[in-house]
C-alpha positions in Angstrom: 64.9 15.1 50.3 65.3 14.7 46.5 64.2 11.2 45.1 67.1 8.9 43.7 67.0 7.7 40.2 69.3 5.0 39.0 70.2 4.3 35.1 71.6 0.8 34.0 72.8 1.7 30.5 76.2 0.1 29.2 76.3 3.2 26.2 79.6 5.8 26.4 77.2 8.8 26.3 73.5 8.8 26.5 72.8 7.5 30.4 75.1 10.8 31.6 73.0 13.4 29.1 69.9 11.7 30.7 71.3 12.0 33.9 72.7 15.6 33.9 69.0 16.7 32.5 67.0 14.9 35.5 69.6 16.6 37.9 68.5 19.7 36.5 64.8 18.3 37.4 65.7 18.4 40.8 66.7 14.3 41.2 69.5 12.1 42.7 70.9 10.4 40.2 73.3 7.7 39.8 74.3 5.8 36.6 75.8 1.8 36.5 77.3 0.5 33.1 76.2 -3.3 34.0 73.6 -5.2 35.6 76.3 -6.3 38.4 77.2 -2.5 39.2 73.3 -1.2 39.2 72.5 -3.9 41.7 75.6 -2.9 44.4 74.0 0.5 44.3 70.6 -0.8 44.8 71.5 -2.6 47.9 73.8 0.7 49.3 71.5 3.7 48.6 67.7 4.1 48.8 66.8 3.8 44.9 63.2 5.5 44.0 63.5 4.2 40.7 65.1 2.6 37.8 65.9 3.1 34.1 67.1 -0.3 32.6 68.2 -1.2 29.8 66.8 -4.2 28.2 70.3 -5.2 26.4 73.1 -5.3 28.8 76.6 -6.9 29.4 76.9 -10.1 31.4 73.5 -10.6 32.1 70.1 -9.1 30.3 67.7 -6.2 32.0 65.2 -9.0 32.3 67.6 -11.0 34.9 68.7 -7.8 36.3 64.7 -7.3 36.4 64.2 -10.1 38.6 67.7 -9.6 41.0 66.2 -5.7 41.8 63.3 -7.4 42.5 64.1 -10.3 45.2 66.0 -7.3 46.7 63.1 -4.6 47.0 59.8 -5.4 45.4 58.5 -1.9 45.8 61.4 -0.2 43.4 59.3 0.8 40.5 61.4 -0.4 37.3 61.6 1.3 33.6 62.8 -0.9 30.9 64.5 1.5 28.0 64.8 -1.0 24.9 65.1 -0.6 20.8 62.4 -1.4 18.5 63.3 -4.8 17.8 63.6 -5.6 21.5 59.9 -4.5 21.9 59.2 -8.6 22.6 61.4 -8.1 25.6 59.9 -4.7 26.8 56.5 -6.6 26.6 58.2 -9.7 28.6 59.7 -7.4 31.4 56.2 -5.6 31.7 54.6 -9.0 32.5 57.2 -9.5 34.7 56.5 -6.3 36.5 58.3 -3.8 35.1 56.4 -0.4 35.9 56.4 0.7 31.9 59.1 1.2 28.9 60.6 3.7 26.8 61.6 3.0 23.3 64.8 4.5 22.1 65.1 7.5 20.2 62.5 9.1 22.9 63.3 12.9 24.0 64.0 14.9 27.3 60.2 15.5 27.7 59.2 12.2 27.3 61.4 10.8 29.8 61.0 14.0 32.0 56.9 12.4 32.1 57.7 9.0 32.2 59.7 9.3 35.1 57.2 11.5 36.8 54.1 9.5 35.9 55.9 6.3 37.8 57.5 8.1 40.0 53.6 9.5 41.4 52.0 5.9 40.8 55.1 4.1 42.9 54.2 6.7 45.9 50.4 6.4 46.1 51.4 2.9 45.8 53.5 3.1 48.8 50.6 5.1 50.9 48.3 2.7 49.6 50.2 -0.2 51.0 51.2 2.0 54.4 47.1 2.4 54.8 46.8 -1.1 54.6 49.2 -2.4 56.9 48.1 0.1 59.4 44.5 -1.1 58.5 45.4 -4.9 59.4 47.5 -3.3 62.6 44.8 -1.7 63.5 42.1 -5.2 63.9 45.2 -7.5 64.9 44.4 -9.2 67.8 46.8 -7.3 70.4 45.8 -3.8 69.1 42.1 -5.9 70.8 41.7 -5.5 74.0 40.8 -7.8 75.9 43.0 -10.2 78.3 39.9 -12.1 80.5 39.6 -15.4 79.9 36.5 -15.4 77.3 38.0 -12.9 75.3 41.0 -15.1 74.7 38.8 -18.1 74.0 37.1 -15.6 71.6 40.1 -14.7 69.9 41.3 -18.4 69.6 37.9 -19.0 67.5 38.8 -15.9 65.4 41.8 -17.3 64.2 40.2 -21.2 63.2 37.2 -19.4 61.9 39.2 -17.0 59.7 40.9 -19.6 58.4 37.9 -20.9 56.6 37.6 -19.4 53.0 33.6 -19.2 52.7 31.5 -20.2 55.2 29.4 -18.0 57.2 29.8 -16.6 60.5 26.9 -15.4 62.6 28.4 -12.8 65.7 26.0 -12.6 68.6 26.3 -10.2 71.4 24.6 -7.4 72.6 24.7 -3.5 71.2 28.1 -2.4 72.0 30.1 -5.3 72.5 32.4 -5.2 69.5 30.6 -7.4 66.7 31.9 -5.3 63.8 35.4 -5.1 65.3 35.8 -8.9 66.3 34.2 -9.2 62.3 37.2 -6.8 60.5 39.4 -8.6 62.7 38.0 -12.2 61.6 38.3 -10.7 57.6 42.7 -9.1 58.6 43.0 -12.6 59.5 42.1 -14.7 56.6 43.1 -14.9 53.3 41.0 -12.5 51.9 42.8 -9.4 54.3 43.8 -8.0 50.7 40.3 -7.8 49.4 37.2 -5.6 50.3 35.1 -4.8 53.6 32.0 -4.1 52.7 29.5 -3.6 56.3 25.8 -2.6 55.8 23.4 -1.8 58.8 20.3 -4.1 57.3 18.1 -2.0 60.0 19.5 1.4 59.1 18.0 1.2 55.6 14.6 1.3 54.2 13.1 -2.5 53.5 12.5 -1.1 49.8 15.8 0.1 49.5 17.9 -2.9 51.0 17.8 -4.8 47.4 19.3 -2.1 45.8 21.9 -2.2 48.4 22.8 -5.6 48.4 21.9 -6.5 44.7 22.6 -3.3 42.8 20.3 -2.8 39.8 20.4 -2.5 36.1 20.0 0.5 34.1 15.9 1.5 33.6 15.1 -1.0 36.0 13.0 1.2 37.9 12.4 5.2 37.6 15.2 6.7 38.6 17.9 4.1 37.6 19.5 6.5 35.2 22.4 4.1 34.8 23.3 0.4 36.3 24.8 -0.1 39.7 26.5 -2.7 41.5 25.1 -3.8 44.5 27.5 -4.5 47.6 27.5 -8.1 47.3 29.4 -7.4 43.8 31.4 -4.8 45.5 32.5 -7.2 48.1 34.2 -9.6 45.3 36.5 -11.4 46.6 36.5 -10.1 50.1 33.8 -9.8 53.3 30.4 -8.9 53.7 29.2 -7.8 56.5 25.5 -8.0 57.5 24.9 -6.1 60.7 21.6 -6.1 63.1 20.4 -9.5 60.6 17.5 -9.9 63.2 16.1 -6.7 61.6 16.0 -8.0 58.0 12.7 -8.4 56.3 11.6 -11.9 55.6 11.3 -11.4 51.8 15.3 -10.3 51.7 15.9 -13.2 54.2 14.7 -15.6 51.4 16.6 -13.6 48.5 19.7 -13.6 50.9 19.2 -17.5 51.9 19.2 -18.2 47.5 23.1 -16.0 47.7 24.0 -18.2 50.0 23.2 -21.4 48.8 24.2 -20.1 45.1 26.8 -17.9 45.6 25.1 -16.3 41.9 21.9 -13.6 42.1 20.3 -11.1 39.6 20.5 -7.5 39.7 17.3 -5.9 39.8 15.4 -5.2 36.8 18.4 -7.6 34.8 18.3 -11.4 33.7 22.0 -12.3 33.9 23.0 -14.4 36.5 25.9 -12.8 38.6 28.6 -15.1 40.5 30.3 -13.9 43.1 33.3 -15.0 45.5 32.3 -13.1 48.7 31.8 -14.1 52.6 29.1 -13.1 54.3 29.5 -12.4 58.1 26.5 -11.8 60.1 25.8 -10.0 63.3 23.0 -9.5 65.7 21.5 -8.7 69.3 18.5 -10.2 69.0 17.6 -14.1 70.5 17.6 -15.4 66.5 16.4 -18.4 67.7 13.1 -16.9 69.8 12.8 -15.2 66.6 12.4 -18.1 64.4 9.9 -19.1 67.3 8.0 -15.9 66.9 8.4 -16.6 62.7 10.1 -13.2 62.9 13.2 -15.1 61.6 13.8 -18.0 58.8 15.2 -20.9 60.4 16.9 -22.7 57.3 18.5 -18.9 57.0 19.9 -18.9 60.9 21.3 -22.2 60.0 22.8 -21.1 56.9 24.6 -18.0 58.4 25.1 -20.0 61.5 27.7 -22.2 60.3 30.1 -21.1 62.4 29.1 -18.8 65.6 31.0 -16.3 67.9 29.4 -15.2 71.2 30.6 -11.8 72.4 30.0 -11.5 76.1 28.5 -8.2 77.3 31.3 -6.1 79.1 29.6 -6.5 82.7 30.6 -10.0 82.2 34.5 -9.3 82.0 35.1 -6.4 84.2 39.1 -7.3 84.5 38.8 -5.7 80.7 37.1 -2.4 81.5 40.0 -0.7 82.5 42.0 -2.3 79.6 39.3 -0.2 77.4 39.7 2.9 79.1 43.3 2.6 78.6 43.2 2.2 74.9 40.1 4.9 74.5 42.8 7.0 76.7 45.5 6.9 74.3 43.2 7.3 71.4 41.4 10.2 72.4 44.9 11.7 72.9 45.8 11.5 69.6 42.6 12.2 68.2 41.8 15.6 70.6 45.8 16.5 71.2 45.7 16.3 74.3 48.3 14.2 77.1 46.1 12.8 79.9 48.0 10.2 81.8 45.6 8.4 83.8 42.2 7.4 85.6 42.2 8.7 89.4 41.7 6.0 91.9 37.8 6.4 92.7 37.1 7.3 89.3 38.6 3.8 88.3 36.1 2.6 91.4 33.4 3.9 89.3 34.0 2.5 86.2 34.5 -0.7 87.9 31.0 -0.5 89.9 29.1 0.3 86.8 27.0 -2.2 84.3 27.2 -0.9 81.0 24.3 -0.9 79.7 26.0 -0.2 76.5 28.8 -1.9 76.6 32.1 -1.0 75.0 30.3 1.7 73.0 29.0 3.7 76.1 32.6 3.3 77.5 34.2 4.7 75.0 31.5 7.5 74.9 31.9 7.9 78.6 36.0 8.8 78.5 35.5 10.9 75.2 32.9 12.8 77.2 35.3 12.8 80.5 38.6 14.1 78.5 36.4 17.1 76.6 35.4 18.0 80.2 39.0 17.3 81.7 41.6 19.9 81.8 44.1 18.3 83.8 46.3 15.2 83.2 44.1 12.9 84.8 40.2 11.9 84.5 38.3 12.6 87.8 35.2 10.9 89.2 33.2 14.3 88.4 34.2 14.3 84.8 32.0 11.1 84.5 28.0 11.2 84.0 25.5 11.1 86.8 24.4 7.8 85.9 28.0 6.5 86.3 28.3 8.4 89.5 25.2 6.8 90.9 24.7 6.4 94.6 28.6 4.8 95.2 29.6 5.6 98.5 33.0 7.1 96.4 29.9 9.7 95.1 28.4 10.6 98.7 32.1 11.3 100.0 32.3 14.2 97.0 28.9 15.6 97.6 30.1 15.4 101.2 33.5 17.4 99.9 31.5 19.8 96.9 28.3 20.5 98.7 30.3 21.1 101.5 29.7 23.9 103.8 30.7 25.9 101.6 28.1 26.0 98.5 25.5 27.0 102.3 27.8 29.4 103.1 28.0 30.8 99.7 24.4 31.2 99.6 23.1 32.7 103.0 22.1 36.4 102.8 25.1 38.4 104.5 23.7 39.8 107.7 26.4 42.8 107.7 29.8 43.6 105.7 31.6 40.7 104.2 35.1 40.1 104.8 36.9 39.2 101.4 39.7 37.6 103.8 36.6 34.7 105.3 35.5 34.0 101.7 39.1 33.0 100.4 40.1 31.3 103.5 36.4 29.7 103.0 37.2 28.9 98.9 41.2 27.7 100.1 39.9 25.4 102.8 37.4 23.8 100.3 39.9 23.6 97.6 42.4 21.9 100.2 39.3 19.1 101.0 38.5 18.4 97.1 42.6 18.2 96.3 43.1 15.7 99.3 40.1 13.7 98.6 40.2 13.7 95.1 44.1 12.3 95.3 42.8 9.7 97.7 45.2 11.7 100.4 48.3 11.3 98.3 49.6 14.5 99.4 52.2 14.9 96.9 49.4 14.4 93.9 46.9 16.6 95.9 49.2 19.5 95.7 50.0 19.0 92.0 46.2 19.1 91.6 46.3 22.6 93.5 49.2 23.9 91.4 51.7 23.8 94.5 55.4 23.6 94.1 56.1 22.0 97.3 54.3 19.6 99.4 55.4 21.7 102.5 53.1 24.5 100.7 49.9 21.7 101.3 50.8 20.8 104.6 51.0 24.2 106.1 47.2 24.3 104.9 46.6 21.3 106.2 47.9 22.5 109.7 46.1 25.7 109.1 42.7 24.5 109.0 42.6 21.9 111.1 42.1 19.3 108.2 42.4 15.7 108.8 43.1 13.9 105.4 
């Protein structure tokens, strides 16, 4: 699809060279002797871009400027003006005009112009896409969660977010979402447009956090060939956020406690002050408060950062959520591996259900990325799932019952005499028949999809055959 140029330009002859040249480029173009006549073809056709002209009939190219814009912000807009009109060109750019031309300019000139703005308008665009789906992405219903202290969580997401800078400490234990409910606190608030900056604090070496968080100046130590800007500068004007806190080293809690206090620091190795605009959210597993105890912690620090606190529940806690999770995991494993599975079989729900998670969220999600690489079907089985999901359930000691089987003995013995190929596939069809049945939790219709039978009628006459009682 070609991209659409419109001219605004009241001259006889000039607007239709220019137009007949870009068409020639490979463009759309259209042309519009006044400001009123440019502006019905912005609202009918989808306009990529403008050339306007800064002096017009009826009404100037700064007015029709601001019209083009109350009806589509994102049409990038090139004012063409005269050198003693430069004052407007310069007025139109402020205005936010994309850039200008000066009359007398050649093909080539436009030709790169129009290119140039045409390239900056679509990463623009993409930019903007990324961003919205960014923000769609940590919205609260793109969340899951639907149990009663989720929704209480999500209520304090939305006061706290609407505070511009004070802290937030996010407690919980590993797994439970800390650094989604904190993107999600940062989408919400006022600084959605600015920076996420997250730092593991006990991922990184105590001798290297500074660095990290203060950035240094040039020289200041060996190998600071040149000067860098620490993620507190980084994060200007947007959020910080300070996972596993519990595992910072007192020295940095004391540096971190002056930030906070401050809001100014110095880079290493430098001696001017820095101010910043940044908020700090925080997030641990650890009992801060047997910490400070244990003076493993700062107390005046836990206060600090503890201005306002979020408690994520551990996942054992809200069960009526787990299979929410492996929903959503469901779907975005789909996308992610290309593949279509439609659902959780019955006792492999049971499991999920029956198990503590340890982990939380995170081994979840691990647990049905695992269970779809394994899957080849259009549905998640109870033997896709680890052993230590499995367990001892009584769903598990039905299928050992149905996969040890007979069959796995029989498979085994030492044949006393010939072996009759007809015993081992009646022996293999029988089995098969069991797993399908038990695995479908006796829906026979879903048991003989899972056995690649066209009719039902085909399952039952197997059924009859050997006897089997569902």
């Amino acid at each position: 699809m070609s991209l659409s140029i419109l001219i605004v330009d009241d001259e006889p002859h000039l607007p239709h060279q220019f137009a007949r040249f870009l068409r020639k480029q490979g463009y759309e173009v259209h042309t519009a002797p006044d400001g009123d006549a440019g502006l019905q073809i912005v609202r009918k056709s989808e306009i990529d871009l403008v050339l306007l002209d800064v002096r017009l009939p009826k009404q100037s190219g700064l007015e029709v400027l601001n019209r083009i814009q109350m009806i589509d912000v994102e049409i990038p807009v090139v004012m063409i003006t005269a050198y003693g009109d430069i004052q407007d060109a310069v007025m139109a750019m402020k205005a936010g005009a994309a850039d200008y031309l000066l009359k007398g300019f050649d093909l080539e000139q436009l030709l790169f112009v129009v290119q140039r703005v045409l390239a900056n308008s679509a990463m623009s665009r993409e930019l903007r896409q990324l961003r919205r789906e960014r923000s769609a992405n940590y919205h609260f219903t793109h969340i899951v969660g639907q149990s009663e202290q989720m929704c209480a969580i999500f209520d304090l997401v939305t006061r706290v977010a609407a505070s511009e800078t004070a802290s937030v400490l996010i407690m919980g234990e590993s797994g439970t979402g800390k650094e989604v409910i904190a993107h999600a606190l940062h989408e919400q608030s006022a600084r959605a447009s600015g920076p996420f900056h997250p730092l593991n604090c006990a991922a990184i070496p105590s001798n290297l956090l500074e660095s990290e968080l203060f950035g240094y100046e040039q020289y200041a130590f060996t190998d600071a060939k040149r000067q860098k800007r620490g993620l507190l500068e980084l994060a200007e004007g947007g959020t910080l956020f300070l996972d596993e806190i519990g595992e910072m080293p007192q020295d940095m809690q004391a540096k971190l406690l002056r930030v906070l206090e401050t809001r100014t620091f110095f880079r290493l190795g430098g001696n001017k002050e820095v101010k910043i605009n940044v908020r700090v959210v925080a997030a641990t597993n650890r009992d801060l408060e047997q910490a400070i105890q244990e003076g493993a912690f700062r107390a005046d620090l836990f206060f600090r950062l503890a201005v306002l606190k979020i408690v994520l529940p551990p996942l054992r806690e809200r069960t009526g959520d787990i299979l929410l999770f492996a929903a959503q995991f469901l779907s975005d494993f789909n996308k992610l591996l290309g593949r279509n599975v439609k659902r959780i079989a019955p006792d492999a729900q049971q499991l999920l259900l029956a198990y503590r998670w340890p982990g939380n969220v995170r081994e979840l999600k691990n647990v049905i990325e695992r269970a779809m690489i394994l899957s080849s079907g259009e549905e998640l089985l109870a033997r896709h799932f680890p052993q230590e999901i499995i367990g001892n359930t009584p769903t598990t000691r039905v299928s050992s019952m149905v996969s040890a089987d007979p069959l796995e003995q029989w498979l085994d013995r030492q044949p006393n005499g010939p072996i009759s190929l007809n015993e081992v596939n009646e022996r293999i069809e029988q089995h098969l028949v069991r797993w399908a049945l038990h695995t479908a939790n006796s829906n026979r219709a879903r048991a003989a999809e899972l056995l690649g039978l066209t009719k039902v009628d085909q399952l039952r006459y197997l059924i009859r055959k050997y006897h089997i009682e569902p």
